[in-house]
Each structure stands twice: as structure tokens, then as C-alpha cells.
C-alpha positions in Angstrom: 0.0 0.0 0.0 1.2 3.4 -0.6 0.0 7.1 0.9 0.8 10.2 0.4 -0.4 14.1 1.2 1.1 17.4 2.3 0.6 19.5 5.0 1.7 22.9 5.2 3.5 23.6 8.9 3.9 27.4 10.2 7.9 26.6 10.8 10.9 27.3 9.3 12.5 23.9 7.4 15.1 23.9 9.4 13.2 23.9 12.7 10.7 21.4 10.6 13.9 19.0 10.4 14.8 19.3 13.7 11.6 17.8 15.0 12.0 15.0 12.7 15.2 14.0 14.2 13.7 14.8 17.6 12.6 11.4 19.8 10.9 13.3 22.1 8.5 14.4 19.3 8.1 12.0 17.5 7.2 10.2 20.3 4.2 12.4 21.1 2.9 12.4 17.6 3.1 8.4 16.8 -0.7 7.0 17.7 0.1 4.3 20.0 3.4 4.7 20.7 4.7 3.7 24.0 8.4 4.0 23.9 10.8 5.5 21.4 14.5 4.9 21.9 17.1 6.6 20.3 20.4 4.1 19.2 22.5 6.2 17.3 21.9 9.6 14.9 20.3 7.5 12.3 18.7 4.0 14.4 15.4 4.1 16.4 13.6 1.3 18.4 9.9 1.9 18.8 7.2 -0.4 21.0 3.7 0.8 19.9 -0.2 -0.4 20.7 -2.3 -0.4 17.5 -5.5 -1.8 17.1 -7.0 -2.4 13.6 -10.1 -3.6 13.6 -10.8 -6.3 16.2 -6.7 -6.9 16.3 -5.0 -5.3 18.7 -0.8 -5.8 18.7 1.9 -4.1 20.3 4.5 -3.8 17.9 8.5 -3.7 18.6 10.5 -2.5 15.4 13.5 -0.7 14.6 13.3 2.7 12.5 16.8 3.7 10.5 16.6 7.2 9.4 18.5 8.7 6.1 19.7 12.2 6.0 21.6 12.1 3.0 20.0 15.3 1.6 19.1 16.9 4.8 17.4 19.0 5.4 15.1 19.3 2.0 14.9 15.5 1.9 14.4 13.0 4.5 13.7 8.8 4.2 12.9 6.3 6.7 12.7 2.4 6.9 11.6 0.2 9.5 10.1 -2.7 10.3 8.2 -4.6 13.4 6.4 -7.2 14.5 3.1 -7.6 16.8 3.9 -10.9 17.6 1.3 -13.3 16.4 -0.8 -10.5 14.7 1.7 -10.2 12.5 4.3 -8.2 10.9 4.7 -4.7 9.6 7.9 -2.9 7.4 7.6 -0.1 4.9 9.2 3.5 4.6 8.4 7.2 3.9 10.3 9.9 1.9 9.7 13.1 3.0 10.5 16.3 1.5 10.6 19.7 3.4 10.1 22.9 0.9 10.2 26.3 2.2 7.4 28.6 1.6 8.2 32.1 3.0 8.0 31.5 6.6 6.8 28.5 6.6 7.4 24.8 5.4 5.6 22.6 3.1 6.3 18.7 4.2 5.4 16.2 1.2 5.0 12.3 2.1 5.3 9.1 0.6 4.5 5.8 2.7 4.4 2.5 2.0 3.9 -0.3 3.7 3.8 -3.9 3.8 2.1 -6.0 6.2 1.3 -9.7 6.8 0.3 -12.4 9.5 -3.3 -12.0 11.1 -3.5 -8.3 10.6 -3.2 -8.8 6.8 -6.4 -11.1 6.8 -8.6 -8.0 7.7 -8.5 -6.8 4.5 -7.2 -4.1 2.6 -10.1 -1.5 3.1 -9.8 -1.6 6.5 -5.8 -1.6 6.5 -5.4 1.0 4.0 -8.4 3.4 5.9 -6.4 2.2 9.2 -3.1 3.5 7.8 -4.4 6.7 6.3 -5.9 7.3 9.8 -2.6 6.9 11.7 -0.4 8.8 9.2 -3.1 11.8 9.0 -3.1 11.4 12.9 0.6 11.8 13.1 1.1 14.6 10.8 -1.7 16.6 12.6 -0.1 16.1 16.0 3.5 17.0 14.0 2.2 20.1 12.9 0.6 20.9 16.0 3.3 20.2 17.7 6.2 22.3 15.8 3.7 25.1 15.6 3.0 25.5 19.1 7.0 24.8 20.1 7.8 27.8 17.5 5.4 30.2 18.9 6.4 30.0 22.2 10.3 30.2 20.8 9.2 33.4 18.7 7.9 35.2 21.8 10.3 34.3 24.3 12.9 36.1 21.6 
């Protein structure tokens, strides 16, 4: 399966790309997850609760991050597994453009899934997965907004 949108974010890119590299962020903005641990500049290990449809799984991946073209490009891979609900890998290529004062962040996803979870269906794991990544932009964008307000007026 393979998403993709844009949101526009009231943030500069480079404060955009910070909060992508930021575990403490992207911890708050990932539905479900529980803990987000940071290995190195580049390797992430995530635990994280989803439930799609009547399948609920905690999930315990690894995420390795790419910043070759930081910070207008950004790519990620992981891959997890819930056990016996199955398994879950995929990426996302994100690019950051600037627009004045503020960024437009582009996404690609895809995603491959198997085990229990895939026997749902693909309605219901596609309208899952659109769900969780419009949930984690929104919180993204929420969050970066409201962290560079209260930067701009503490200046």
C-alpha cells in the first residue's frame, strides 16, 4: 500500500527537520506509541499499541533514518512485528520545501504487512493506515507550531 499528502507547517525547514530528528517528538505524535528509543543519529527502536479492527498488537520494530539530503529530503525504513498479529515494514520519503516563513512537508509511505493483521483486508488496512499517518502529521504540525510560537515570543 502506498499514501501520500502534504501539510503545510507554520515553521521554518530547518526547525521542521529538527523535529524530525527529535525522539521526544516523535514520540508524542506516533498513535500508540509507548516508547521510542534513540540508538544512534540514524537507528530508532519503537514499541507501539495499534489496534485495527478487532486486532490489537503491540509492535516492537527498529526505524533507521536517512539524511543524505538533509534537510530538504528526509527517508525512513523500519520494520516490526506484533507478535502473532503479525508483521509490519515499509518506509516514507519526505520532502521539506520552504514557503516564506513556513514549510511545506510532502510524504510518501508505503507499507507492507502480513500475518493476522493482513487477513482484515485491505479497506480496513489501507483506511487504518491513512488514519494513523493523518493522525501523526496533525499532531506533527501541532506540535512544531505551538514549540515555535512560544520560541518566537520568548525572543
Amino acid at each position: 500500500m502506498e499514501m501520500n499528502d502534504e501539510i503545510r507547517i507554520e515553521a521554518p525547514r530547518s526547525r521542521v527537520y529538527e523535529a524530525l530528528n527529535d525522539p521526544a517528538i516523535l514520540k508524542e505524535c506516533i498513535p500508540g506509541c509507548e516508547e521510542l528509543t534513540q540508538h544512534s543519529d540514524t537507528e530508532l527502536e519503537a514499541k507501539v499499541v495499534l489496534k485495527i479492527g478487532p486486532v490489537k498488537a503491540r509492535f516492537g520494530g527498529n526505524v533507521t533514518l536517512d539524511k543524505t539530503n538533509a534537510p530538504e529530503r528526509y527517508s525512513l525504513a523500519g520494520e516490526g512485528s506484533g507478535g502473532v498479529a503479525g508483521f509490519a515494514k515499509g518506509g516514507a520519503d519526505v520532502d521539506l520545501e520552504e514557503d516564506g516563513d513556513a514549510t511545506v512537508l510532502r510524504y510518501t509511505a508505503t507499507a507492507d504487512i502480513g500475518g493476522k493483521i493482513a487477513q482484515l483486508g485491505s479497506r480496513l488496512i489501507n483506511s487504518t493506515a491513512n488514519r494513523l499517518a493523518g493522525q501523526f502529521f496533525k499532531r506533527f504540525k501541532d506540535e512544531v507550531e505551538r514549540e515555535s510560537v512560544s520560541v518566537d515570543s520568548s525572543a
